[in-house]
N, C-alpha and C positions, 0 to 999 in steps of 0.2 A: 606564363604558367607559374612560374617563382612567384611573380607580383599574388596571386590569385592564393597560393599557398602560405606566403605570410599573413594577408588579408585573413585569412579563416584560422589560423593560426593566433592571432592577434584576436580576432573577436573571441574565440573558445576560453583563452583567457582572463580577459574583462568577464565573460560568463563567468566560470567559475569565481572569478575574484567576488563578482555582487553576489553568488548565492552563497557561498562562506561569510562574507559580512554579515551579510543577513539572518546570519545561524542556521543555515539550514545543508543537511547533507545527506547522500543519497544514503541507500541500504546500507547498514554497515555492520560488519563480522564482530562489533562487541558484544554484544547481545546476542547474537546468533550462532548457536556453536555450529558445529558439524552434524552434531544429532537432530539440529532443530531442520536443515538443511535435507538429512536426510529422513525426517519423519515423514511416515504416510499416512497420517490422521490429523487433524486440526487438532484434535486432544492430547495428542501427544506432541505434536509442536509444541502449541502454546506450556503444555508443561515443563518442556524443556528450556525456553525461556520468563518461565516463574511467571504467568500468566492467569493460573488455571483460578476457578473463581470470580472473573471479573463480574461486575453487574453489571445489568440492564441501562443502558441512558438510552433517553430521545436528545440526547444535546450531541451526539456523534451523526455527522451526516451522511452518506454516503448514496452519491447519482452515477446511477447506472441505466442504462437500457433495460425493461423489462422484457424483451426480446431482441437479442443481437443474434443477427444471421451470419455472420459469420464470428465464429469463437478464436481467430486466430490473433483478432486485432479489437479487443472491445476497449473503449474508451470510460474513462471513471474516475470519478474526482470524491476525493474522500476531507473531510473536516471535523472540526471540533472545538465545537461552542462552550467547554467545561474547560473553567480559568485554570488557567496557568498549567496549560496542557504542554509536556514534552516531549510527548512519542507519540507515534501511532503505528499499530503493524498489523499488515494484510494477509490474511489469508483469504484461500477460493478451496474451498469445503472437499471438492469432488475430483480437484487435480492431484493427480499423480501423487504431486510432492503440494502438498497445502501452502505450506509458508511462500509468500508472494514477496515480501519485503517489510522491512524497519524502516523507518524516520523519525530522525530528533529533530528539535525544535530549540532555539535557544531561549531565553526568555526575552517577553516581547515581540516574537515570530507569531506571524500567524501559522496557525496549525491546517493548512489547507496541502493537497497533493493532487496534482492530476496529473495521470497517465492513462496506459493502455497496456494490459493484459491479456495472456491468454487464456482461455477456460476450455478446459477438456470438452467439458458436458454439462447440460443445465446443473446451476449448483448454484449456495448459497455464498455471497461474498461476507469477511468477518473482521469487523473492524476492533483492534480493541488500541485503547486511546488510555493511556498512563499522564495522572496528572497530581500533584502533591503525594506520591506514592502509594497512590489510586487506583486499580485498574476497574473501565469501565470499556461495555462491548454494545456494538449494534450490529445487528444481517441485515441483507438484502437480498433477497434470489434473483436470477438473471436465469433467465430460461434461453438456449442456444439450440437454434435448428440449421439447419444441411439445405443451405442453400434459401432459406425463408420459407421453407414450404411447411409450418408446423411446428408444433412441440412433440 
């Protein structure tokens, strides 16, 4: 049991050790105060991390299911093809609390993220992607039904 516990112990930090090399790190409370946390509107989020105003890009990717049955576990990988990209942060339009997560990027990182999120209710996913002091945004809707039977 010991053996088994340093074994995982030891790999979790090799992990973190290559994705800190690599400039890369999860959500983090700089940019994201308390307000942003407790916002209930993607518009007031993003204003409260100095967002508000991004343009339009098709260079922000964002793959999602266009229908996930179940909303508790959706899977999404999000990216961004506009150089010299150092952020990108998620919201999901229709939950509770919008703001989903921040991510920096160091430079030279690629700017890709995949996870799995939860979503209340069919909604719109909102990427916006910070780049030379930049901010640029892309949606995606995700429609979520109760069990697959519908929207």
């Amino acid at each position: 049991m010991d053996h088994n516990r340093r074994i995982l112990l030891r790999t979790a930090g090799i992990a973190a050790a290559v994705l800190t090399a690599g400039g890369w790190r999860l959500a983090h409370a700089a940019d994201a105060t308390n307000a942003t946390y407790d916002a209930r509107t993607t518009a007031d989020a993003m204003r409260t991390m100095g967002l508000s105003g991004a343009a339009e890009s098709k260079d922000i990717i964002i793959k999602a299911p266009d229908v996930a049955e179940n909303g508790a576990s959706v899977p999404i990988e999000i990216a961004s093809d506009i150089p010299g990209t150092d952020s990108m942060v998620l919201f999901i339009d229709k939950n509770p609390f919008p703001f989903a997560g921040s991510f920096d990027f160091s430079k030279g990182a690629v700017p890709y993220v995949s996870l799995r999120v939860k979503i209340a209710e069919s909604s719109n996913l909102r990427v916006v992607a910070t780049a030379a002091g930049k901010h640029y945004t892309a949606v995606r809707e995700v429609k979520v039904t109760i069990g697959g039977c519908g929207a």
